[in-house]
N, C-alpha and C positions, 0 to 999 in steps of 0.2 A: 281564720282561726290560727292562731301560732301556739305551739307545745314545745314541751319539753321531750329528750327522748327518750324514752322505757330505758329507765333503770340506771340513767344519771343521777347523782345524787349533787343536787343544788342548792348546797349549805354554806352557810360561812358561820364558823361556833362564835360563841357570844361568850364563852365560858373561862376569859382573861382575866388575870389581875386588872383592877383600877385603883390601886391605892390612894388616900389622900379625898377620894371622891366621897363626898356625904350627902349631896343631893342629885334630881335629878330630875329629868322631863321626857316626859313618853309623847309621842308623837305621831300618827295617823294622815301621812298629805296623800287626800284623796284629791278628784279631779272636780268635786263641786265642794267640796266643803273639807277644812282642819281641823282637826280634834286634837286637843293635848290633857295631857294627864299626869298627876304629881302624885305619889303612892301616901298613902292617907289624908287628902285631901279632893282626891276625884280629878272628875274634867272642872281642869281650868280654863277653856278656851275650846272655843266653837263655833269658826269662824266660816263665814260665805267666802269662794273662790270662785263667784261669777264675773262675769264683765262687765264693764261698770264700776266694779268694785274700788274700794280706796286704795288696791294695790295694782293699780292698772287697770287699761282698756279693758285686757282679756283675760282669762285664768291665767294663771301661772303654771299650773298643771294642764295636761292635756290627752285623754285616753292614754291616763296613767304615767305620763312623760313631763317632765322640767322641760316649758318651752319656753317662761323667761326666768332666766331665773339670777336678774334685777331684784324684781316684785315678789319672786320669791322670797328670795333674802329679807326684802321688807318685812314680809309678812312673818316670817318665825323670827325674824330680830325683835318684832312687837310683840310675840308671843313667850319669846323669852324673855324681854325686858319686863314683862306684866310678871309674869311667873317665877323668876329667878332672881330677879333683881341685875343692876348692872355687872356685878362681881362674877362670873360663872367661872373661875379658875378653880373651886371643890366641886363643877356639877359634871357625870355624865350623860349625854343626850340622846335618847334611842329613838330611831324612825324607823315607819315601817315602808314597805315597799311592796307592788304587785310583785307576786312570786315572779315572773315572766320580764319583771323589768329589766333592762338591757343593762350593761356595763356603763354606756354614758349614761345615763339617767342614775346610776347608783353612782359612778363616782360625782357625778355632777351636785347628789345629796351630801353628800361626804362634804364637797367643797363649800357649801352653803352652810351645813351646822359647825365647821371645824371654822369658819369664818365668826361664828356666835361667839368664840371663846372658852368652851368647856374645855375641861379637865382631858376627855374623852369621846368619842361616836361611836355607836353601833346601829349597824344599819339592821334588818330584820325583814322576812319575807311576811306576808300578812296572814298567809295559812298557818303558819306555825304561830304565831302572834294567837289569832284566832282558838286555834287546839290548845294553846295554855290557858284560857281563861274558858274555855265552855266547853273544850271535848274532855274524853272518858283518859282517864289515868291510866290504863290496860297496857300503853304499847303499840295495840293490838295496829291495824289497817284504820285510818279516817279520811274520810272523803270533804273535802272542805268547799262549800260551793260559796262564794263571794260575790255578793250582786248589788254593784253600784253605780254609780249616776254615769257614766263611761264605757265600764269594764263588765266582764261576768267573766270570772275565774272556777275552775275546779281545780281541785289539788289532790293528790292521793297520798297522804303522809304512812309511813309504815318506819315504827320505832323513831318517831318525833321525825325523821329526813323525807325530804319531799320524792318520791320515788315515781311521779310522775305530775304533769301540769300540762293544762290547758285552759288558752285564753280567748275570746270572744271580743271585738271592741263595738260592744252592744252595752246598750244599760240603759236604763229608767229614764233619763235624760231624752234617750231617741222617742219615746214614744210619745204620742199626740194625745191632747187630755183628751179622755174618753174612751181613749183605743185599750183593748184589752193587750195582756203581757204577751201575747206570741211570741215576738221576735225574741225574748229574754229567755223564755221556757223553751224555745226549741233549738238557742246556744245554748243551754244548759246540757236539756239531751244529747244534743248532738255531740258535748267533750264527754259525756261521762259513757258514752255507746265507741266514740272511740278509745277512751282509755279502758273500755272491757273490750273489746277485739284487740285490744293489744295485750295485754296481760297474760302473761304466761306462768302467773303464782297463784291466781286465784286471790290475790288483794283486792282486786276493785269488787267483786261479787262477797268479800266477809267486810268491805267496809261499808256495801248496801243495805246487806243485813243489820248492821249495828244503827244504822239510817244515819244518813248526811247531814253535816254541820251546816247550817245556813247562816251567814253574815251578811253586813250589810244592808243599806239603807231598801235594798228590793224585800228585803225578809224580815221587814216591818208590813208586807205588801200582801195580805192576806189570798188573793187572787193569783200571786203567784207564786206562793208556799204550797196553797190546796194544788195548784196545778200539778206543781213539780211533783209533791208527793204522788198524786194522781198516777199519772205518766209514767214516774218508776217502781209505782206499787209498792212503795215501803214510807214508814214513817221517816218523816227529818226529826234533824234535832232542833228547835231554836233556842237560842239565848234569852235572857232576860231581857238583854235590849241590844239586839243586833247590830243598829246601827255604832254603838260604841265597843264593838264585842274586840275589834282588833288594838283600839288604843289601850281597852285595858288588857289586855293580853301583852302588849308591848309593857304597860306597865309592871305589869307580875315579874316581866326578866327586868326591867329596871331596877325593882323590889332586891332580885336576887342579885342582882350586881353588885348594889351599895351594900347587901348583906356579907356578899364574902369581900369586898373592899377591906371592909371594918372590922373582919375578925380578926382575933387577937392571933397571933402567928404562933405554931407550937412551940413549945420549949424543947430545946435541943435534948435527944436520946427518950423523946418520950412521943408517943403516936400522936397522929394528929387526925 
């Protein structure tokens, strides 16, 4: 299990000029499968990242890592090309990322979307992705658990910044058809039992109360939603449909980028 440590704040703001930029593409590289998304048009793009695939032997992604990332580039070069068109000098491009992703894995995204040609990148951790599009507006403490074909993430966000993480390289993927969720529900437990023995504000016990955000392709997984609620004795939250809960979340700050791109710039001596 690798974390983050109590009380680092692991943010990068997204909250730059992009002038000039009037489109854009949300983006989702998970480790079995791509989700992209265009803000008023939906998911455009919803692709397999297994091996075999037409983008290589093997994923491209790998328990959450750029491990070729040749066939990566492939693959969101076609995803762009479908969805943007050849031109992308007005688009900017938002991915998101395991919160826990390392520095080469993020700058290595960097170098692949900035290779597409936008205007712009922003990269985005997938808890916070997550919390814009299906958690509570308050502020308050949120616990994000992310359970995917790879990974099992928990996040504890407090005032939108990640104020704690932990990460699990466990997911849906490792289990055997038939076998029930164990190994997924007892990395669950076991980051959210570490991240309350560590806590010294009393966030992780008022973000239990308000009950956990579940994303992800596991929290379609009815067997391992009842679990998890079970276990920690509180209700989750789920989304409408989990498995896309982080692209569009990626999408909504996409939303709000090309929004303040495009506003009209105040007139001198008067508020803006």
């Amino acid at each position: 299990m690798r974390s983050l440590r109590d009380g680092q704040r692991h943010v990068r703001s997204v909250h730059r000029q992009h002038r000039g930029a009037t489109r854009g593409l949300a983006i989702d590289l998970g480790s079995s499968r791509t989700r992209a998304w265009i803000p008023g048009q939906g998911v455009v793009a919803d692709t397999g990242n297994g091996p075999g695939g037409e983008y290589g032997q093997g994923s491209p992604v790998r328990r959450g890592r750029i491990v070729d990332t040749e066939s990566c580039g492939r693959m969101l070069g076609r995803i762009a090309d479908t969805a943007l068109g050849a031109d992308r000098s007005d688009t900017v491009i938002v991915l998101s990322h395991p919160v826990l992703a390392g520095p080469e894995h993020r700058a290595a995204a960097r170098e692949i979307l900035a290779a597409l040609g936008p205007s712009s990148v922003i990269v985005l951790d997938s808890a916070r992705a997550a919390a814009a599009y299906a958690g509570p507006q308050d502020g308050g403490p949120l616990l994000v658990v992310d359970i995917g074909a790879e990974l099992t993430e928990a996040t504890l966000l407090v005032d939108g910044l990640v104020r704690d993480a932990r990460l699990a390289e466990t997911g849906l993927s490792d289990l055997e058809p038939g076998d029930p969720p164990t190994a997924v529900v007892r990395a669950v437990l076991d980051m959210v039992m570490a991240m309350w023995q560590q806590d010294r504000h009393g966030a992780v016990l008022g973000a239990l109360r308000k009950g956990p955000l579940l994303a992800g392709g596991g929290a379609l997984c009815p067997d391992v939603t009842n679990r998890i609620a079970v276990r920690l004795g509180v209700p989750v939250r789920l989304p409408d449909d989990p498995a896309t809960t982080v692209v569009r979340g990626a999408g909504l700050f996409l939303s709000s980028v090309l929004r303040h791109a495009n506003a009209a710039p105040a007139l001198p001596g008067r508020a803006g």
